[in-house]
C-alpha angles and dihedrals in degrees: 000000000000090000084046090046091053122042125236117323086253099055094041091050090046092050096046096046094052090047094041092053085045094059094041096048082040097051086037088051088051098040096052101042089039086049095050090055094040088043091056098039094059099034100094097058094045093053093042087074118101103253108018134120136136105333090061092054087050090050085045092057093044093057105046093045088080097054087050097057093037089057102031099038097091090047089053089054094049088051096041086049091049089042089046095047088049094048094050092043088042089058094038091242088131086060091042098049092043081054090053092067085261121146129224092243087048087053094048094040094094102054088044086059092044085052086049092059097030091066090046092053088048097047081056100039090054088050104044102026115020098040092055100036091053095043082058104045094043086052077048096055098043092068099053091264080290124134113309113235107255092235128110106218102066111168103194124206092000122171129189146193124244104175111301081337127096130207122191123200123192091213138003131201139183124004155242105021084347099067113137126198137181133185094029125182117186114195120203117204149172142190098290096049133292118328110198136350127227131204139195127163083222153019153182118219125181082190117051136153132177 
């Protein structure tokens, strides 16, 4: 029944390599396009910390690939199914194959196979690769595309509650009497809203909870 549902190993191998090319050169076309605006775009504010260059752009691009093929990879197979049936049509390969004693679903049956292991790859790939590269460029940008803090437990965009007051940190680091933050807004406030707001580019806490 499986040898029934694809055609020959030739013609499977041919399908799903023609589909397969037309997704990669599809998802490359949008990321790099997609890479050089967002790369220009952010740019300035890499380079206007102290210290970077291009290294820092290259580092930049590195992370953010990830994000793009993770986001514009389904895209790139919709457009590389609709590329691989015109070209077939175009070159009268559908009519040769139907004349060959080949089904639809036969004929279908390879890029239903490439989609299968496209979407296991990218199950992997979001795992292994995206989640990691866009945990470290967020911690990256928080801090201004300056130097990350060594350490390892770094809390982003945390608030926190004093009493009816609230306090905000862009990013925390260490714990325990350790704890680091930066960017730090305090917000005092009363029964009616908040009163008045406080800020400080950095603090020390003893207490301190994310």
């Amino acid at each position: 029944m499986l040898f029934e549902f694809f055609p020959s190993r030739t013609m499977t191998i041919y399908i799903a390599k023609m589909f397969a090319v037309r997704i990669i050169a599809v998802l490359l076309m949008l990321v790099l396009v997609l890479q050089m605006l967002n790369l220009l775009s952010e740019s300035g504010h890499i380079l206007a910390a102290k210290g970077n260059g291009q290294m820092e752009l290259l580092r930049f691009v590195g992370l953010r690939a990830p994000q793009l093929i993770s986001r514009f990879l389904p895209y790139s197979v919709l457009l590389a199914t609709l590329i691989t049936l015109v070209t077939l049509n175009q070159n009268s390969e559908v009519v040769a194959m139907k004349s060959a004693g080949m089904s639809a679903h036969q004929i279908l049956a390879p890029l239903f196979l490439v989609a299968l292991v496209t979407s296991a790859v990218t199950f992997a790939f979001n795992e292994r690769v995206t989640v990691r590269a866009t945990a470290a460029l967020k911690a990256w940008q928080d801090v201004d595309y300056g130097p990350v803090p060594p350490e390892t437990d770094i809390k982003t965009n945390v608030w926190m509650q004093d009493g009816p007051n609230v306090l905000f940190a862009r990013t925390i680091t260490g714990r325990a009497e350790s704890t680091h933050m930066r960017d730090v807004t305090w917000y005092r406030r009363d029964a009616g809203g908040m009163v008045s707001e406080i800020g400080k580019a950095r603090a020390l806490s003893r207490h301190a909870a994310a």
